[in-house]
C-alpha positions, 0 to 999 in steps of 0.5 A: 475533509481530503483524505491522502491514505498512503498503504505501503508507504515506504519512505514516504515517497508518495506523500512527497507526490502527492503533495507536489502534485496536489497540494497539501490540504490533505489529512494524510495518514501513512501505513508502513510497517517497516520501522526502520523507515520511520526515519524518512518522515521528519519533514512530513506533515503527515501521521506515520501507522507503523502497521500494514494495511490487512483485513483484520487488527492482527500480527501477521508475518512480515517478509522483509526486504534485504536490499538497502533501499528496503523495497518489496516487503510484504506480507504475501508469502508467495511474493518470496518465491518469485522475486528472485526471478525478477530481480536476479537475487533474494530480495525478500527473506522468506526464512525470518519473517517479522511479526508486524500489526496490521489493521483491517482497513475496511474497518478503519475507513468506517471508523476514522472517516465520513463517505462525504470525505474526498478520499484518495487511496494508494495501495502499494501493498506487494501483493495484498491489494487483491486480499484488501481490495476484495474486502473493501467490495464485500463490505461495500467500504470502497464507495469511501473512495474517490481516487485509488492509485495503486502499484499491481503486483499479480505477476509476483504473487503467481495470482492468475492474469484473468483474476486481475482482470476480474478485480478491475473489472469489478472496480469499474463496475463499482466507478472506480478506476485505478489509476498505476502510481509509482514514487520511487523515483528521485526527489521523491523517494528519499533512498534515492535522492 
């Protein structure tokens, strides 16, 4: 089977690329926690988790984004505290964080598919990614993955430069390379279009 896991799917703009730019055989499943962007997904073949992708089936706090296109949320603190140096402005409200599911990805990837998938992961987890990616090398679950694409967000979380390097590093060591993906633009992201 080929597998598309879209984490930190937004409005479902990397579906919409992926599909451009591969085809649509593809199982997907997209994960976004943000409810109220369930709405962009009409149009989608795909299944919509209404979850964050985590390392454990838990409720954590959700840093929601106050912007109208709904970007950054995440549910690393830290990314609250730096945003604002980026952007100029609060993007994130760090005072009323949402309660949201996540799902403990390495378990999923064992559960729901075979390592004779063909997998593609996208992580666009605003900071996670080092907590999930780290999870994955542990357990050993990343030799699911055949393609990750991911949007780094070291420099917003305040994690130190030589520990990015260091979890590419291992990931290349492991045989995988991460390729930098991004979908928001026009045509694909629907806040734009």
């Amino acid at each position: 089977m080929r597998v598309f896991l879209d984490c930190g799917s937004h409005c479902g703009c990397s579906a919409r690329k992926f599909f451009y730019l591969y085809g649509k055989e593809f199982v997907v499943h997209c994960f976004e926690p943000n409810r109220s962007l369930s709405r962009y997904y009409d149009d989608l073949d795909v299944t919509l988790h209404c979850k964050a992708v985590w390392i454990r089936n838990e409720l954590r706090p959700f840093y929601q984004s106050t912007t109208h296109r709904q970007e950054g949320s995440s549910l690393i603190r830290a990314k609250c505290d730096d945003v604002p140096a980026l952007y100029g402005r609060h993007v994130l409200d760090s005072t009323r964080p949402v309660a949201v599911q996540c799902i403990d990805l390495s378990n999923w990837l064992k559960r729901e598919c075979l390592r004779s998938d063909t997998i593609h992961l996208k992580l666009d987890c605003a900071g996670a990614e080092y907590v999930i990616l780290e999870r994955l090398l542990v357990e050993d679950t990343i030799q699911y993955v055949d393609h990750l694409y991911i949007e780094w967000h070291w420099q917003k979380i305040g994690l130190p430069r030589s520990e990015h390097d260091r979890l590419v590093a291992e990931l290349a060591a492991r045989g995988i390379v991460a390729k930098t993906w991004n979908a928001m633009e026009p045509g694909y992201c629907r806040l734009l279009s």
